[in-house]
C-alpha positions as CSV (number, residue, x, y, z in Angstrom):
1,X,8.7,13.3,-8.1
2,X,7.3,16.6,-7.8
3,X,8.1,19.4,-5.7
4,X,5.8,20.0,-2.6
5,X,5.3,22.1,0.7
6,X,8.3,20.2,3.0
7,X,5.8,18.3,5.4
8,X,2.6,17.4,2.6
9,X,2.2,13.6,2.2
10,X,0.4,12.4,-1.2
11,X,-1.3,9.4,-1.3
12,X,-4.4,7.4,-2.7
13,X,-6.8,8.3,-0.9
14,X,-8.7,5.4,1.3
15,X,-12.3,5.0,3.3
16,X,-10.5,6.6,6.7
17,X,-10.2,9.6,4.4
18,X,-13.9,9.8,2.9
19,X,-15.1,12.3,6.1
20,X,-12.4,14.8,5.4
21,X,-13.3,14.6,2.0
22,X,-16.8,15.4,2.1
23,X,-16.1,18.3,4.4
24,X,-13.8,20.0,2.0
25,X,-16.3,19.4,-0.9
26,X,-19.0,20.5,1.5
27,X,-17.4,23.9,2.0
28,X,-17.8,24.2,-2.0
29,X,-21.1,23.2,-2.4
30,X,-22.6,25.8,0.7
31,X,-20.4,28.6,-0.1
32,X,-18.9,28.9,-3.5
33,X,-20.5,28.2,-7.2
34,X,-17.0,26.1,-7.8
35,X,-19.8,23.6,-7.8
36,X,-22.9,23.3,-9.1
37,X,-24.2,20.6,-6.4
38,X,-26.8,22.3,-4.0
39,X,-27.1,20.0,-1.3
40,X,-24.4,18.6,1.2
41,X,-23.1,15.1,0.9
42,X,-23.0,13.0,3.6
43,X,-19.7,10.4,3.9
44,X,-21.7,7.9,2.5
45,X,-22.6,9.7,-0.5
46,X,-19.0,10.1,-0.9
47,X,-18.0,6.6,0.1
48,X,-20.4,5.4,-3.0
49,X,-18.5,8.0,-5.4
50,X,-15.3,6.7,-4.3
51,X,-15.7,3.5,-4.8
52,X,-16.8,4.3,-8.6
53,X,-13.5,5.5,-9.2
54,X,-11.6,2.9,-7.7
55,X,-13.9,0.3,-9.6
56,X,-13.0,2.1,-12.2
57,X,-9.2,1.9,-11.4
58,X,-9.0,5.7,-11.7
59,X,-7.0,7.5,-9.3
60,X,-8.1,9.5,-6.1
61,X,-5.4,11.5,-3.8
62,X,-5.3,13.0,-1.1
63,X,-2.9,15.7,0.4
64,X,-2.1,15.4,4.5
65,X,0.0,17.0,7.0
66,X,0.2,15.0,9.4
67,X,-3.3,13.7,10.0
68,X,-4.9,16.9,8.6
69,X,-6.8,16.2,4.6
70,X,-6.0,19.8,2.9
71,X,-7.1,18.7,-0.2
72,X,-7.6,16.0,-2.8
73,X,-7.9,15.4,-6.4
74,X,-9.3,12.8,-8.7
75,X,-10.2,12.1,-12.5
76,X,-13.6,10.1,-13.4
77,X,-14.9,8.7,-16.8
78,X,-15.4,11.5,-19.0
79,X,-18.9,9.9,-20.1
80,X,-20.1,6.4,-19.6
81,X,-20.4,5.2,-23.8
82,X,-17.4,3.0,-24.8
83,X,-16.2,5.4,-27.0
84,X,-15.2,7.6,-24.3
85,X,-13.1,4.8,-22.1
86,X,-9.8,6.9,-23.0
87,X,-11.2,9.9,-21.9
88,X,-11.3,11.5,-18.3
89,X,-12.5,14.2,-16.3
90,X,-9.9,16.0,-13.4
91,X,-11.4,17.6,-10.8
92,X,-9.2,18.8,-7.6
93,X,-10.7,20.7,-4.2
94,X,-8.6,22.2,-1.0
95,X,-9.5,22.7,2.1
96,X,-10.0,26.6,3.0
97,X,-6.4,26.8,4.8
98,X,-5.1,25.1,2.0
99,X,-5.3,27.9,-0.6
100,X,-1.9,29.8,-1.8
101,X,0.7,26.9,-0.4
102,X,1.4,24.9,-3.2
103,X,-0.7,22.0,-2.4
104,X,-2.9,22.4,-5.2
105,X,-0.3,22.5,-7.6
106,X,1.3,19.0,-6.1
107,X,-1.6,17.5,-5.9
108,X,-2.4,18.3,-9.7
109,X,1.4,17.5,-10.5
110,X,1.0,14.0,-8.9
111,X,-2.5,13.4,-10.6
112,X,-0.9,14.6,-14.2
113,X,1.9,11.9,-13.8
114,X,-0.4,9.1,-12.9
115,X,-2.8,10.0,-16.1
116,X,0.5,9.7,-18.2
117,X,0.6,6.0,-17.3
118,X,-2.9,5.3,-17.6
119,X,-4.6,4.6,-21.0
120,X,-5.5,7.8,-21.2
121,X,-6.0,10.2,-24.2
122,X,-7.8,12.9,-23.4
123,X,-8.6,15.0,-20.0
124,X,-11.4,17.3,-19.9
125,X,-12.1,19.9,-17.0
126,X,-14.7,21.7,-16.4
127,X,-14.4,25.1,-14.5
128,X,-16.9,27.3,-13.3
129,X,-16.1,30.6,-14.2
130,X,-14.4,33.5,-13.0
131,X,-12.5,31.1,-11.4
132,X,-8.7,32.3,-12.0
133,X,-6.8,30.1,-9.6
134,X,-8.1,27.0,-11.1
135,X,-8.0,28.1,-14.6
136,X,-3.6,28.9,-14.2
137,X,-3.5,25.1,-12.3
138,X,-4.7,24.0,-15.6
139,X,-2.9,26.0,-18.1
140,X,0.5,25.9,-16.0
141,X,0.0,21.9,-17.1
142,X,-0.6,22.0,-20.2
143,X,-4.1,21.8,-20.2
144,X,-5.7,24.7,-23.0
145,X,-9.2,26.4,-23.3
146,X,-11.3,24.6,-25.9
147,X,-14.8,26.2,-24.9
148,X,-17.2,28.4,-22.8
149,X,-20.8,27.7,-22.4
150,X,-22.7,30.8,-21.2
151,X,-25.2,30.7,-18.3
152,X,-25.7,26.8,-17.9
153,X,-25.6,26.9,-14.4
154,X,-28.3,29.0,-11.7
155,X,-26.9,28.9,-7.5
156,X,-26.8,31.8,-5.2
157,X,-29.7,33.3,-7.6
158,X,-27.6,33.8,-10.3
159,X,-26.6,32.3,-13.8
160,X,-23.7,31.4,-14.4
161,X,-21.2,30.1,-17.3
162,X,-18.5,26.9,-17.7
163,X,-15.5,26.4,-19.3
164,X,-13.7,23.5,-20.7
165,X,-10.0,23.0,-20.9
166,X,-8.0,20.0,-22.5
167,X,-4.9,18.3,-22.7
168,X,-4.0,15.6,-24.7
169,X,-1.6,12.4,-23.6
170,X,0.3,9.9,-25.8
171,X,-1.4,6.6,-25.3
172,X,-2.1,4.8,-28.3
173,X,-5.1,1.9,-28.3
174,X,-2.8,-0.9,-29.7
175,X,0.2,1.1,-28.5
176,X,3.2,-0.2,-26.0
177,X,0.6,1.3,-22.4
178,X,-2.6,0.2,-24.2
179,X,-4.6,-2.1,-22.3
């Protein structure tokens, strides 16, 4: 088990914990360019992309104190063509308060150790850049700069670029964890 701030909780996250969710992300989307979505979600929205990953059989966490969300983190298909089925995508959001106490790096800690057990190969993330904090969550597991794509993205009337970092797990197809 990983280290974490002495009162955080991890856990899948579940429908009671979809409105949280969607308020954290919504911070994102109206005041950062951490992501390139423009318009708030509503809980439904959320609900529906929730439910993808589960279908999928993906995981989706969540971070509490008490009954306070301050943050979550999940991993989607990387693309939808079969050849990709062993591939994922991280992404991993806090809650404003959140910031500088750890949590990010538990919840990311968690999520690595679950993608170890999946068949898994490859997981991609994609990081709107200057974004430092995220970029030394990556690196600090392993993950390692394989790319930058310059001015791909337009919010807040300006242009701006994407990275991609990797890291590479040890399922095998055929192997001992193949499915």
């Amino acid at each position: 088990m990983t280290e974490q701030p002495p009162t955080l909780t991890l856990r899948e996250a579940g429908r009671h914990d979809i409105a949280a969710i969607t308020a954290i992300y919504n911070h994102y989307i109206e005041n950062t360019v951490i992501t390139f979505e423009e318009d708030p979600l509503t809980p439904a929205d959320m609900q529906q992309r929730h439910a993808a990953i589960a279908q999928a059989g993906l995981p989706w966490l969540v971070a509490c104190e008490g009954t306070e969300r301050l943050g979550y983190a999940y991993v989607s298909p990387w693309k939808p063509r079969s050849a990709f089925r062993y591939s994922v995508e991280t992404s991993i959001y806090l809650a404003p308060q959140a910031a500088g106490r750890g949590i990010g790096k538990a919840l990311f800690a968690e999520l690595d150790q679950r993608l170890a057990c999946l068949p898994v190969r490859f997981a991609g993330a994609v990081i709107a850049l200057p974004n430092d904090a995220s970029v030394r969550l990556h690196e600090q597991f392993g993950y390692r700069k394989i790319g930058r794509a310059a001015e791909v993205g337009y919010k807040f009337g300006r242009w701006l670029d994407v990275g991609y970092w990797q890291k590479h797990f040890a399922f095998e197809p055929g192997g001992p964890a193949a499915d």
